[in-house]
C-alpha positions in Angstrom: 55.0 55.6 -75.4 54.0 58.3 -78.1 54.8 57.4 -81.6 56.3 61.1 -81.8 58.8 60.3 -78.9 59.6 56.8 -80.0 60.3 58.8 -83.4 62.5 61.2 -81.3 64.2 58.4 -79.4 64.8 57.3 -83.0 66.5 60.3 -84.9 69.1 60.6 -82.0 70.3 57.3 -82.2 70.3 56.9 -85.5 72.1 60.5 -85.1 74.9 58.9 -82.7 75.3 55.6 -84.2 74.1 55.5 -88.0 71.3 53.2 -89.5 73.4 49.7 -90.0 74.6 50.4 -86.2 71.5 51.1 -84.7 69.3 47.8 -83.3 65.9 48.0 -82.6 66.4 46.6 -79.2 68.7 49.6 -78.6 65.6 52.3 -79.4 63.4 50.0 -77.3 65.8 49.9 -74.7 66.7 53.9 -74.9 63.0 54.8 -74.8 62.3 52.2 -71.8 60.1 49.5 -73.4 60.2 46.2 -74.5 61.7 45.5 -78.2 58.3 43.5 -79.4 56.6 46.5 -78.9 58.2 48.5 -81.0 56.7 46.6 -83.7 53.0 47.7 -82.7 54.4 51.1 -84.5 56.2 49.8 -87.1 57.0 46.4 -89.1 60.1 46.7 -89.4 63.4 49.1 -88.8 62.9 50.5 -92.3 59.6 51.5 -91.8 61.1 53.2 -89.1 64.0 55.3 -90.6 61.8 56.1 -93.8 59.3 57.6 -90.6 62.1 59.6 -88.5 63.1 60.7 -92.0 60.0 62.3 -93.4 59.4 63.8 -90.2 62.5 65.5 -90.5 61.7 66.6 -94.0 57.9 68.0 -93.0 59.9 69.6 -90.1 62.2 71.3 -92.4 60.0 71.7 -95.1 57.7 73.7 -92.9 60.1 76.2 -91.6 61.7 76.6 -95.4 57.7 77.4 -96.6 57.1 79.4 -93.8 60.1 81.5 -94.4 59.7 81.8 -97.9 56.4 83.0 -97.6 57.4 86.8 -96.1 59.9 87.2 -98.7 59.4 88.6 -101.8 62.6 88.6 -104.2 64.1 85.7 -105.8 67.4 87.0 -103.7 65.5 87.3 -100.7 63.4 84.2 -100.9 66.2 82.5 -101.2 68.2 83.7 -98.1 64.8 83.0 -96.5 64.7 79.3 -97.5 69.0 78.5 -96.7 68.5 80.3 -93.6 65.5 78.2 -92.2 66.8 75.8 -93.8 70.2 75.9 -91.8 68.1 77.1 -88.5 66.3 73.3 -88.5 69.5 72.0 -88.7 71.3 73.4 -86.0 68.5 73.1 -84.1 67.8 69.7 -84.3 71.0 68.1 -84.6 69.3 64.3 -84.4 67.0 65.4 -87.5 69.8 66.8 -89.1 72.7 63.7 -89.1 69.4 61.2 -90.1 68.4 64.2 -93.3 72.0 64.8 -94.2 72.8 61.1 -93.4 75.0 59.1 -96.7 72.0 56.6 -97.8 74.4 54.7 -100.1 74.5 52.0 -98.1 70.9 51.3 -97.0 68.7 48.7 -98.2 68.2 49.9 -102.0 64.3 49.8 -101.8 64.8 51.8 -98.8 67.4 54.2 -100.4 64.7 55.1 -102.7 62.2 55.9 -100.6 64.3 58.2 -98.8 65.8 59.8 -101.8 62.6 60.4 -103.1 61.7 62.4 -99.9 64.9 64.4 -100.4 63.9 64.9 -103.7 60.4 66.6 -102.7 61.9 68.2 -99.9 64.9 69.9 -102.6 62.3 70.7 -105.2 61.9 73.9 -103.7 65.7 74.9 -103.9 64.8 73.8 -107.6 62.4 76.4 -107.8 64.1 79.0 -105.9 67.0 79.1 -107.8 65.2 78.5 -111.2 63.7 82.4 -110.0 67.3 83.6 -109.7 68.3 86.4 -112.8 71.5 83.8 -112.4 73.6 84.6 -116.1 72.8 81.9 -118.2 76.7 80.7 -118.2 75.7 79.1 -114.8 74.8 75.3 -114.3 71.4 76.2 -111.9 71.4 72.3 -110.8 75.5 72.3 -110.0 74.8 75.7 -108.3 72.1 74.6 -106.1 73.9 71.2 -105.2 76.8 73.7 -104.1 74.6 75.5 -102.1 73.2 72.8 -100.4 76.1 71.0 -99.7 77.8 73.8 -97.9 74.5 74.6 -96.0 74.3 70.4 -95.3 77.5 70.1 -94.6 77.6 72.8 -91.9 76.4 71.0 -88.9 79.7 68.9 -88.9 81.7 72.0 -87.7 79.5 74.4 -86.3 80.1 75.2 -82.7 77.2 77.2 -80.8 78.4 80.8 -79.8 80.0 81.6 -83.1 78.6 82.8 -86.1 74.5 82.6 -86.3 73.2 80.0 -88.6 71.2 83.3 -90.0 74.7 84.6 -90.9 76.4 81.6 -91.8 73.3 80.9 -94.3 73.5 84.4 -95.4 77.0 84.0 -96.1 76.7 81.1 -97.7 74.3 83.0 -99.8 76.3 86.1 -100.7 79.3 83.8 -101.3 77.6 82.3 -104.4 75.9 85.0 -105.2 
């Protein structure tokens, strides 16, 4: 088995069930090998869930850079970034509950590891929105988190065959703006 599948198999059980809930012997068993192997990839669970986690945020990451790359106003670039943004979470619902996941109750050497991935990964919101002629009565780090959270929080309601996540993401958008 692939590291990248056994990282698959991963994110959607983690997905279904949460961290806490989720055994090794249940990803060994879902992607058909024995649970001591599992440890041939990584030492423990953690090391696991901090790698299903930073794939996610490369995964994201890329599609947000590559998005924001065509655009060319703060505005636009912007839209850009909450739309891929939104696109990799819709389309990827696995990646999606693990990078939107609540990490308060991790292991705290673990929760920092994580968060510091987040971190990276929302540095470029940071920057986007620092490029914003926003008037200056507006909290930028409040207005981001805002953003963010309605564009994280959308995979808990969003049913395919509605609204895009292009249009939900540009809503979001014009919403705040």
């Amino acid at each position: 088995m692939s590291r990248e599948k056994l990282l698959a198999v991963s994110a959607q059980l983690f997905a279904k069930g949460g961290f806490e809930a989720t055994s090794m012997r249940d990803i060994a068993g879902e992607a058909g090998m024995l649970a001591g192997s599992m440890y041939y990839h990584f030492r423990s669970k953690n090391e696991l869930i901090a790698a299903v986690y930073e794939a996610g945020v490369a995964e994201i990451g890329g599609a947000v850079d590559a998005a924001v790359a065509r655009a060319r106003t703060p505005w636009t670039r912007l839209e850009a970034a909450c739309v891929a943004h939104l696109e990799s979470l819709l389309a990827d619902r696995a990646h999606a509950a693990v990078m939107t996941a609540d990490l308060s109750r991790l292991d705290s050497s673990l929760r920092r590891r994580l968060v510091v991935m987040r971190d990276g990964y929302e540095r470029r919101f940071v920057e986007l929105v620092a490029a914003l002629p926003l008037p200056s009565v507006h909290d930028r780090g409040l207005w981001r988190l805002q953003l963010l959270g309605a564009l994280n929080w959308t995979p808990t309601w969003y049913r395919a065959g509605g609204e895009s996540p292009a249009a939900i993401a540009r809503a979001v958008v014009a919403a705040l703006r």
